[in-house]
C-alpha positions, 0 to 999 in steps of 0.5 A: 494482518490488521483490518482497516478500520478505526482499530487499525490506527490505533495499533499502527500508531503504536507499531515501530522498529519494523525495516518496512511495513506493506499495507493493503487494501481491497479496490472492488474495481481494480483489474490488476494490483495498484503500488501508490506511490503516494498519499494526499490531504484533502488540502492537496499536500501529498506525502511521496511514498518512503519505500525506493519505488524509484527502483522498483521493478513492478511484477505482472499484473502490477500498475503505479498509482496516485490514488490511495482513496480518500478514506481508511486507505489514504488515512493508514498510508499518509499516517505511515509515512508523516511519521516516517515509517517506511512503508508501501501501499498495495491496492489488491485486485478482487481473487476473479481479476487475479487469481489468489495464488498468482496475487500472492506470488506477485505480492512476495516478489514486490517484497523482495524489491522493496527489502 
């Protein structure tokens, strides 16, 4: 687990050889959790997700999305997938939209999809 922050690049930069890596953030606003399947410069260029999303069957409480941010979110994904680690960004819902256990249940059962 890393924090999203400047650290976070760095490590991440450094990290290779793992099958997939899933990336989360919190969206303050979201009501269910958000799969991006992509990441965007501020030039418009957009980077497709490198996970099979797809096949990918999307749990409950899951919904496809375009929009990684424009900050850290956005930034930790498009380095991801420039330099082709396969990888998955999950936006998560605050624990009073979805309930921790039931987020956690849905999150396992993504991975499974994913691998």
């Amino acid at each position: 687990v890393l924090p999203v922050n400047d650290e976070c690049h760095g490590i991440l930069a450094n990290k290779r050889g793992y099958e997939v890596i899933l990336l989360l953030g919190l969206d303050a606003q979201a009501t269910s959790f958000k799969v991006e399947i992509c990441a965007a410069a501020s030039n418009g260029r957009i980077l497709p997700s490198t996970a099979n999303v797809a096949e990918l069957q999307l749990p409950e409480y899951f919904d496809w999305s375009r929009d990684a941010g424009n900050y850290y979110c956005n930034a930790v994904y498009w380095q991801m997938l420039e330099r082709g680690q396969r990888c998955l960004f999950v936006h998560v819902p605050p624990y009073s939209m979805v309930p921790f256990a039931i987020g956690l249940t849905c999150l396992q059962q993504l991975c499974e999809h994913v691998l």
